[in-house]
Each structure stands twice: as C-alpha cells, then as structure tokens.
N, C-alpha and C positions, 0 to 999 in steps of 0.2 A: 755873916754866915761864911763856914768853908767848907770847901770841897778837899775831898784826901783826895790825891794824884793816880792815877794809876798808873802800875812801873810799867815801863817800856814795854818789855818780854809780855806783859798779858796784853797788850795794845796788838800786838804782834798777831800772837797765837790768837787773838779772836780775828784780827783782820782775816789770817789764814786760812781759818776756818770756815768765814764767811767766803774768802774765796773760793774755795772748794765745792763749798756748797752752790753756789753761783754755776761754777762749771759743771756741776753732777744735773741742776736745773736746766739748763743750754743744753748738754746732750744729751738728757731725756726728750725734750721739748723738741732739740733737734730731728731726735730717733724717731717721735710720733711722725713728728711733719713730713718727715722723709718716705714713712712706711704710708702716708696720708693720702701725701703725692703718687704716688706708685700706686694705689688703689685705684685712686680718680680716675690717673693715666690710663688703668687698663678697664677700669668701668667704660668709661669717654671710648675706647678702641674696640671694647665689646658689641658699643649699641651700635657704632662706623660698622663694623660688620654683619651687626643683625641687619643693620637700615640698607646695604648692600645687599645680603642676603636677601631680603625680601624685594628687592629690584629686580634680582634676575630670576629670582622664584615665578616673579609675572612675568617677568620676559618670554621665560621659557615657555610658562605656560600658552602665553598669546602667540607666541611661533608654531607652537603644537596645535591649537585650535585653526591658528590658520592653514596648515599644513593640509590639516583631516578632512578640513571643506573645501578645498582649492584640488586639492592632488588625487588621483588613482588610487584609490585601494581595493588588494584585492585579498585571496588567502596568504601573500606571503608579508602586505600589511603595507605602512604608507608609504608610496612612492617618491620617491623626492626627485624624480628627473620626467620630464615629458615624452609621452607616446602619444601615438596620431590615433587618430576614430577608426584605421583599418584594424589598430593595435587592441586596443579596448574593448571590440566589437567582437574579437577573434577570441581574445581571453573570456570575455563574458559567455560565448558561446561553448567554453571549453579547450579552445582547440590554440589558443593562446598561449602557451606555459613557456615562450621560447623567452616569455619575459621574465628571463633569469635574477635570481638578487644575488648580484656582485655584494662584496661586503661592504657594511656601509648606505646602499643605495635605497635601502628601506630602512622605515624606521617599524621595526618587529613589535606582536601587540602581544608578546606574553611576556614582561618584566622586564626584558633584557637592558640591560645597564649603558646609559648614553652619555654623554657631555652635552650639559644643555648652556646657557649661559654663563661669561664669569665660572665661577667653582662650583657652577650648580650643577648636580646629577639627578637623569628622570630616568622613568620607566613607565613604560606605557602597557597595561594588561586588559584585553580585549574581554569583559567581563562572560562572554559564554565560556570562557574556558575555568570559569571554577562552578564551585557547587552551589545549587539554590539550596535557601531556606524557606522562602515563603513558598513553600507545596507541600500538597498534602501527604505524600509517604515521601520524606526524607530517604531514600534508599543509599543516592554516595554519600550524604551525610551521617549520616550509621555508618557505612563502611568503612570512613577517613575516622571517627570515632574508635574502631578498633585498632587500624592501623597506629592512633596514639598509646595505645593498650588500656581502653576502656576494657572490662570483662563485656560478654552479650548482656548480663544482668543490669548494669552499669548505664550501654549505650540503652535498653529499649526506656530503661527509669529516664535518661535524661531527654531522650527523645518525645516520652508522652509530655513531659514538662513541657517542653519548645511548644510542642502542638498546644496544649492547654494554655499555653502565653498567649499566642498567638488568636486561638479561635475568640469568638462572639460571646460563645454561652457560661455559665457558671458551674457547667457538670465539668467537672475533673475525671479523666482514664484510670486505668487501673495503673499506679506508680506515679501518675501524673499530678497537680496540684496549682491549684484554683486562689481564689482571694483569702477565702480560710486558712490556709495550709502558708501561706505568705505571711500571713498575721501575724503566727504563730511563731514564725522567725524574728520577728520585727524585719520582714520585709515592704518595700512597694507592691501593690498588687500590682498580676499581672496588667499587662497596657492591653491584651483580649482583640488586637488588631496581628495585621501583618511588622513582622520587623523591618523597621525605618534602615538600618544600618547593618553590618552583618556586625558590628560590636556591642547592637544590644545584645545579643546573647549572654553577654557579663551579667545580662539583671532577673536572666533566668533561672529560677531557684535551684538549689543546689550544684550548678554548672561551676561555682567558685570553687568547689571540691576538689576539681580535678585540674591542676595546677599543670598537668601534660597538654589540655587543648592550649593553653594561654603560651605554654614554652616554645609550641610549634607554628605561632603562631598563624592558629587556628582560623579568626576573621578575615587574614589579607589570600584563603585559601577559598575565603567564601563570599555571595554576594545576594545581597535583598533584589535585585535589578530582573535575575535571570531564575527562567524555570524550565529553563531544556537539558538537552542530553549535556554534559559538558563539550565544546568545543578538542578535536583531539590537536588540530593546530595550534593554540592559544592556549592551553590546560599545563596547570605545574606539573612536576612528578609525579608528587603524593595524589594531587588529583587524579592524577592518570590509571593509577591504583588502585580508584576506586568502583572503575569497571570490571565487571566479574571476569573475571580469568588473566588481566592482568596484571604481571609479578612488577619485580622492580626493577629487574633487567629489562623487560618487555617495554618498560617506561623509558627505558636511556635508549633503549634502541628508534623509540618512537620522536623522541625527540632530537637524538643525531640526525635521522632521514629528513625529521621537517624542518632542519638548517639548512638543508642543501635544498628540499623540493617541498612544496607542502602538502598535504595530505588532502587528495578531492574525494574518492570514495571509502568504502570500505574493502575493497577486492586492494587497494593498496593496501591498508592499514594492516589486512590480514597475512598480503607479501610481507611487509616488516616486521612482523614480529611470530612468522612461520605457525599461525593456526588461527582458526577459524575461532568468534566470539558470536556470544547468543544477546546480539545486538539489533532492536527494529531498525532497517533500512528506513523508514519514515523517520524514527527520530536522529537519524544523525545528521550532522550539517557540520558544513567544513569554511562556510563564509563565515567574515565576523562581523558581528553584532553593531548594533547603534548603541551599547553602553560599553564605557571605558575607565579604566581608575587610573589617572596618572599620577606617578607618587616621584614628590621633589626634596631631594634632601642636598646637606652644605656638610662635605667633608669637615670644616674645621669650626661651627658654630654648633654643629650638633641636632640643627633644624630639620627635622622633614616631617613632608605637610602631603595627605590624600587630598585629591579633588576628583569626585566620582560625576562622569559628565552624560549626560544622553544627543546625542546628536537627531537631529526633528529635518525631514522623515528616517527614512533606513536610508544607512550608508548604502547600499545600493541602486536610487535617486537620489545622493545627495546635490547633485547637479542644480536640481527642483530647489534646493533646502535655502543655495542662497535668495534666493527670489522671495525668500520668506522675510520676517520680520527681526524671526526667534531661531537663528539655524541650529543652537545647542541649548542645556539646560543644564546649570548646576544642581544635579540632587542635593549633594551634600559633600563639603571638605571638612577635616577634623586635623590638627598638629600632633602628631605621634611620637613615639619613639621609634631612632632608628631598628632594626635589626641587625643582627649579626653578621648575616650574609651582605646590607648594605653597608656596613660597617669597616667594609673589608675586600669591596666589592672592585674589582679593576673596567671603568665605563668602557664603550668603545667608541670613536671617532665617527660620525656621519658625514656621508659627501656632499656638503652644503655648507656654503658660505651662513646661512643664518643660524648655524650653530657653529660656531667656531672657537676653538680650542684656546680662551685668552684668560685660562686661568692664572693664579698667583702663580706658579712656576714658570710660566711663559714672561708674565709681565717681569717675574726678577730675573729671567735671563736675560731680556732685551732692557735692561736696568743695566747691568752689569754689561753688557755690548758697548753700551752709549759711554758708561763712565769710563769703559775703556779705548774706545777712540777719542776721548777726551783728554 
C-alpha cells in the first residue's frame, strides 16, 4: 500500500490554520473567563455588602431601641445626654422648655435624616404625626387625597371603598364595593377587617387607578397604629395640610418654628402661623406617641427596610416599661424601595459616641492617612 505525500506548502497552511484557530479558541475561552471572573468578583463584593448592610441595619436599630427606653423623651424627641429628676420633673410639669435641642442633641421623631451605623441612614417618625386609616370618617385622609388631585368625586368613590375593605359586613356604600364587585375584577375580596399596614391600601379596589397617591408616596404619609388628631410636632408637610385652614406656607412656617422650639399648645400654633383654626382643644396633643416607624436604608446597596415598633406602656412611664418583660413590640417590618427624597437625602451627625460617623469615606481617608505615613 501507498500513501501520496503531501507537498510541503499544504502541511503548512493547514498547520496555520489550525493555529489560528487554536488562538481565536484561547481568546474567546480567554474573554469568557475573564468576563466570568469579574462577575463572581462583584457578585462575591455584593453579598460583603449586603451581609454588612444588614449588620449595621441591626446595629442601628438596637442603639435606637435602646436609646427610646433608657433616655428622656419629651416633644422635641430622644434625648441623648442626661438631666437630673429636678430637670424632668420641671419639663413634665411644663415649665421645663429651658431643655433646649442644641443640634444634634436629640434624636428628632419626624423623619429627619441621621447617620446611624457604618453607611447606614435612619429616621425615626413618631407615628401621631401622620394620618389614620383605621377610623371611621377618614377626614385628613380625603383631604391629602385631594391635595394629590384626586377630583371630590374620585376621593369620596375611593374613600367608601377603604371603608367597605375594612368593615365586617357584606353591604357595600354607595360608590363603595364589597366581595361581588371584587369578583368581578378578578380581585381578592376584601380582608372586611381593619388595615394591618398602611400599604394594604394597594389591595383596595380601584385605588391602583390613581398612580398620583403611589408617586407621593402616599403610605409612609399614613399609618394603621394611630387614630388621633395628627401630631403638629411630628407631622410631614403634606400632612400638615391637611388641617382645615392650613396652606403650604402655614406648613413651612410650622415646621421652621418646631426646629428651634416645639409646639405645646394651640395659642402657639396659632402665633406661628398668624390665625386662629377650627380645631377641638381636646383633640390636640403635642407629646409623642408609643408607636414609631424607623426606616433604614444603605446609600450604596440600595437597601432600606421599615420597622414599625409600639413601645409597652406609653412613652410617658416608660421608666415602668423596663421592669417589664416585653418593653417593645414589632408590629410589622417590610424591605422597600428607596425614595427620592432618601435618595438624595444629606443625614445629619448626632452627639453620641454610639452613632459614629465610620462610614466608607471616613474609613478610606484614614486608609489613605496610614498608607501615607508609611
């Protein structure tokens, strides 16, 4: 048997060939691995930051829990430096207010923006100062409803719905709707209780409609907890708004005066914003409340998380509370999306060693300190 030769030149050009292909194999194979690694890497740097994140997420929060039980609070909110029993006793009785809030020295219980652990940012919102759901005439809840430009026709339709959620029985209002009228959408029938959260609201019929309460974000304005007048210390803007006769100027003005001093009666309220409101003296109240929603987000993970808390008895003996068993209670937490405003939000520094400023920019300046006396 024989074999014909093959000439040189095609020995060649297949070698060639196949090397080429060899190398176009390598730097593909190369290219995946490369883009593979880099994935991993920052998958692997993600969860280091989540699993961080959710460290000082608790941190923050068990410094704050113990701050609310341990410390003074009064209307201008938690104190973070000690006063004697003459001090306490004087304020309780009124006649106290000489207990100024330097900046800093409290920790404020209507949202205001802090440094809590690591890169964590809290806020702590004294739940009297937004609007109840679970009562029976929604009145600032209709009002903040127009405020987002529901029509009147709009807010009383969405109103009777709430109420038809929320009640016992199977008659439906006029505009309102019941488990029939659910059906009919392919929705969950109503749940015919009180709302657990102020974001069931999302599962009240036809409320998906109107894509302005969800932009203004309507629930962190609202709360299942409370059924009083709103708080005018602790109350947002828009909530503030929602008492009759005040505008939106009447709102900044109300809330510049109770940065510097807080608001004890009404013969104040009515100095600050130059007229008299057709508001029961009985129902106003200017202490805060035993429920609180503290909300923790992570500038660079994207993370933030509601923990909506009742403190057992009233912040007002809570003295009584540690001797207890149970001095707080988690209603309920839920993982959210940031907001706008937290999104963009400048904290401010508290004067207290147990929140301390040791975020990433701190740590790489004192990085870059060390490597350069090195």
């Amino acid at each position: 048997m024989s074999f014909m030769a093959i000439p040189a030149k095609q020995q060649q050009g297949f070698i060639l060939a196949a090397t080429l292909w060899l190398i176009a194999f390598i730097t593909v194979a190369g290219t995946y691995l490369a883009q593979w690694a880099g994935e991993a890497k920052q998958q692997i740097a993600s969860q280091q930051q989540n699993t961080q994140a959710e460290i000082d997420f608790q941190g923050t929060l068990a410094t704050f829990l113990y701050l609310i039980n341990t410390q003074y609070v009064n209307q201008y909110g938690v104190m973070l430096t000690e006063i004697t029993a003459e001090q306490k006793e004087a304020d309780t009785l009124g006649s106290g207010m000489g207990l100024m809030a330097s900046e800093g020295s409290y920790i404020k219980l209507y949202d205001q923006a802090y440094h809590g652990i690591g890169d964590v940012i809290f806020s702590v919102q004294d739940e009297s100062g937004l609007i109840a759901t679970n009562i029976e005439e929604p009145f600032h809840l209709k009002y903040l409803l127009g405020l987002f430009g529901l029509s009147a026709t709009a807010r009383d339709e969405a109103i009777a719905k709430l109420q038809d959620y929320e009640d016992s029985d199977s008659l439906h209002r006029i505009n309102g709707a019941e488990e029939q009228q659910y059906k009919q959408q392919h929705k969950q029938a109503p749940a015919n209780r009180a709302l657990l959260t102020s974001w069931e609201m999302q599962n009240v019929l036809d409320w998906d409609k109107y894509p302005e309460l969800w932009q203004n974000d309507l629930p962190r304005l609202t709360s299942s907890s409370w059924g009083e007048w709103p708080n005018f210390n602790a109350a947002p803007n828009q909530v503030l708004q929602t008492s009759m006769g005040i505008t939106r100027e009447d709102a900044e003005k109300i809330i510049q005066a109770r940065n510097e001093l807080p608001i004890t009666d009404l013969g104040q309220l009515y100095q600050i914003i130059g007229k008299v409101l057709s508001i029961d003296v009985l129902s106003f109240s200017s202490i805060p409340s035993n429920f609180f929603r503290v909300t923790l987000w992570h500038p660079q993970t994207g993370r933030a998380r509601e923990i909506h808390l009742e403190l057992h008895p009233s912040i007002l003996v809570k003295d009584y509370s540690l001797k207890t068993t149970r001095p707080w209670t988690v209603d309920y937490q839920l993982d959210i999306a940031k907001t706008a405003e937290q999104q963009h939000v400048q904290p401010k520094q508290l004067k207290t060693d147990l929140f301390n400023d040791n975020s990433s920019q701190v740590k790489q300046s004192e990085t870059s300190t060390i490597a350069a006396t090195q």
